[in-house]
C-alpha positions in Angstrom: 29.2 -51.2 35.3 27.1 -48.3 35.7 27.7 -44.3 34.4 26.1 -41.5 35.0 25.8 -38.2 33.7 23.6 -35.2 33.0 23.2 -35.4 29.6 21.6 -38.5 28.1 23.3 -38.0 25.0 26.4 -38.1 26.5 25.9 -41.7 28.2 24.5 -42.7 25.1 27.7 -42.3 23.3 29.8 -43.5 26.5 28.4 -47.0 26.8 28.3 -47.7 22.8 32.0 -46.8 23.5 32.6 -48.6 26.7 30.2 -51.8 25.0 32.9 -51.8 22.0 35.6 -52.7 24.1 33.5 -55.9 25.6 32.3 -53.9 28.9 28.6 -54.7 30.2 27.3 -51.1 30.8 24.0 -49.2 32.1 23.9 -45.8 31.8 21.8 -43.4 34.2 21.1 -40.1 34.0 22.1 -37.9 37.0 23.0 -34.4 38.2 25.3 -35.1 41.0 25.1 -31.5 41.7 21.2 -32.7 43.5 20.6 -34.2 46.2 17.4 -36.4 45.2 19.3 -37.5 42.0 21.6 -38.6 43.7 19.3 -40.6 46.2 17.1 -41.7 43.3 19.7 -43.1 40.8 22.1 -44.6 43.9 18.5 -47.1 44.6 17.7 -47.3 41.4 21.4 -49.1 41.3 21.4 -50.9 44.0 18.3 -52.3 42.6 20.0 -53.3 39.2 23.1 -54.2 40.6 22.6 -55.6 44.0 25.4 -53.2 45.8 27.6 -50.8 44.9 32.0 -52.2 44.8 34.1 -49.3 43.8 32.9 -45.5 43.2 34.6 -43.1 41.0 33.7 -39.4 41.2 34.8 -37.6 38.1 32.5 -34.8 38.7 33.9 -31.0 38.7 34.2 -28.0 37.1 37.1 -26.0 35.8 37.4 -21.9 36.6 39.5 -20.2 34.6 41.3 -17.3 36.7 44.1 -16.3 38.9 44.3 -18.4 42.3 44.1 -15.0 44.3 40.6 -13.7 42.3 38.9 -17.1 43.3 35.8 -16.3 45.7 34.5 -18.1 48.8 31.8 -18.8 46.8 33.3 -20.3 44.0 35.1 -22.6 46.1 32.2 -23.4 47.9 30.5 -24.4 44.8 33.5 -26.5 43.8 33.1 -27.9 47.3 29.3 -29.0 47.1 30.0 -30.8 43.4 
């Protein structure tokens, strides 16, 4: 299984977790918010893992405000996450 995430930390902490419960994990840091990270850790694990069987995007923010204040441009950035 492979994770990613922006903050190394994070992963850290997320496949000590996920490796307590008896799951084989690599962890990779990525800002799915980028283009070339993207690219760069999607070979990186093909390379390590041969192919790629099921995706999960969990990736997103959360605004805090009324539906009618929300701009184009915040959805738009909701949108390119």
């Amino acid at each position: 299984m492979a994770i990613l995430a922006r903050g190394a930390a994070d992963l850290k902490t997320a496949r000590e977790t996920l490796a307590k419960g008896g799951l084989a994990v690599r962890d990779y840091v990525c800002d799915g918010s980028k283009a070339a990270d993207i690219t760069k850790t999607h070979d990186q694990i093909v390379a390590d893992f041969g192919k790629i069987d099921v995706l999960v995007n969990n990736a997103g923010t959360a605004r805090k405000m009324a539906f009618e204040n929300i701009t184009d441009e915040a959805w738009q950035e909701d949108l390119d996450l």
